[in-house]
C-alpha positions as CSV (number, residue, x, y, z in Angstrom):
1,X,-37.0,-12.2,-8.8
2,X,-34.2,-13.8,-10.2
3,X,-33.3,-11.0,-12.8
4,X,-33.2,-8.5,-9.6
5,X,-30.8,-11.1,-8.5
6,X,-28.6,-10.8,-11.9
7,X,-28.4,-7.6,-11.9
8,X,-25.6,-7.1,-9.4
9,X,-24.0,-9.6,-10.5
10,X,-24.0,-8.2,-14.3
11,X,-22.4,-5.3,-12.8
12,X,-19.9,-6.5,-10.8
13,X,-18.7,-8.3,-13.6
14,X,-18.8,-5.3,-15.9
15,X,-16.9,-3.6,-12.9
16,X,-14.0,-6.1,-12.8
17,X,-13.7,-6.4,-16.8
18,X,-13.0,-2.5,-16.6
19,X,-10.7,-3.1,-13.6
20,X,-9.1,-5.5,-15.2
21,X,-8.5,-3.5,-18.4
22,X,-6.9,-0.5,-16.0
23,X,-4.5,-2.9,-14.4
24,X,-3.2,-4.0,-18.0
25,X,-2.9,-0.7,-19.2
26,X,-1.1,0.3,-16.2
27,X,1.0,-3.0,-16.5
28,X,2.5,-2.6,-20.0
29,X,2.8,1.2,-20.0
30,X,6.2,2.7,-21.0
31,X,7.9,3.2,-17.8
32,X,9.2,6.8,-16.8
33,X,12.7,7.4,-16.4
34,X,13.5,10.7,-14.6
35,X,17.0,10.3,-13.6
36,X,18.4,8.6,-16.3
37,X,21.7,9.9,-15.8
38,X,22.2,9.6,-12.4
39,X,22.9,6.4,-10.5
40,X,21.6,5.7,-7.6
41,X,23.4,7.0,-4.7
42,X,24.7,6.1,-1.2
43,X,25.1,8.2,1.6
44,X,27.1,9.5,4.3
45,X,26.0,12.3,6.6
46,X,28.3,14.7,9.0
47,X,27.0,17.2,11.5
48,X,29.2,19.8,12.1
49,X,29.3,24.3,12.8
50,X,29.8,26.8,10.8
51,X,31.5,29.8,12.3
52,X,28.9,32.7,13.5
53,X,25.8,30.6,13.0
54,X,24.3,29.2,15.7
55,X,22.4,26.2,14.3
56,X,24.5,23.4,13.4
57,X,24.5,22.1,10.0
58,X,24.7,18.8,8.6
59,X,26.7,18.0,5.6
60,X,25.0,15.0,3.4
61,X,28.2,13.6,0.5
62,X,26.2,11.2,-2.0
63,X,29.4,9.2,-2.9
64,X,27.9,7.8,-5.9
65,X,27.7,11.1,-7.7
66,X,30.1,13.1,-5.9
67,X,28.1,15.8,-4.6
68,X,28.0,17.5,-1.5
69,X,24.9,19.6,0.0
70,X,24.7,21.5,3.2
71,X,21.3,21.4,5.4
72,X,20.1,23.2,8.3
73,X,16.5,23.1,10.4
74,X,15.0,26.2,10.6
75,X,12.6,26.5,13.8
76,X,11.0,29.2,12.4
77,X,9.6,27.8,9.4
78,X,9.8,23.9,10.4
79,X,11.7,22.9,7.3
80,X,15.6,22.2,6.4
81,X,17.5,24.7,4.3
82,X,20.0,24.7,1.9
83,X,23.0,26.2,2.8
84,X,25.6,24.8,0.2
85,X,26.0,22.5,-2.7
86,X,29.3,21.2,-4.0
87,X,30.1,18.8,-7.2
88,X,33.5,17.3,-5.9
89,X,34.4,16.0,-9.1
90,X,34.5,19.5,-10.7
91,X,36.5,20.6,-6.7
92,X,39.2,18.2,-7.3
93,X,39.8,18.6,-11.1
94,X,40.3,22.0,-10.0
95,X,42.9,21.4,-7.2
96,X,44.3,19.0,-10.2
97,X,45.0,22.5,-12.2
98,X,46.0,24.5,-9.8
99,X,48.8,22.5,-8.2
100,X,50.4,22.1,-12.0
């Protein structure tokens, strides 16, 4: 009776010794960097019209990386869409130009 008794116990300690193994692996694994050059960014949103559309549209400016994108819901589909994307750094060099 007693090695019945062992027996789980054997394999819950095999269990945990491959658990354990998992989590180091997973631990000191290179970590992924997707967006290495972009910082992180903050936020400002803006709803607003556009002229002969109905929906309104909501302007999101990540201030960080000077970027602008334009969303709006679709009822339809249930999902936001794209209507617009801007860099404003490239925008104002631009203005920069054209002025001189």
């Amino acid at each position: 009776m007693s090695s019945r008794r062992r027996r789980p116990f054997v394999g819950l300690l095999a269990l945990n010794g491959v658990l354990l193994i998992a989590l180091g692996a997973v631990t000191f694994a290179p970590k992924a960097d997707a967006q290495a050059g972009r910082s992180r960014g903050t936020y400002a949103m803006v709803a607003g019209t556009v002229k002969g559309q109905q929906m309104p549209i909501v302007y999101i400016v990540d201030e960080a990386n000077a970027e602008l994108v334009g969303l709006t819901w679709d009822e339809q589909k249930r999902e936001l869409v794209g209507m617009g994307y801007r860099n404003l750094l490239t925008d104002a060099t631009e203005v920069g130009r054209a002025r001189n």
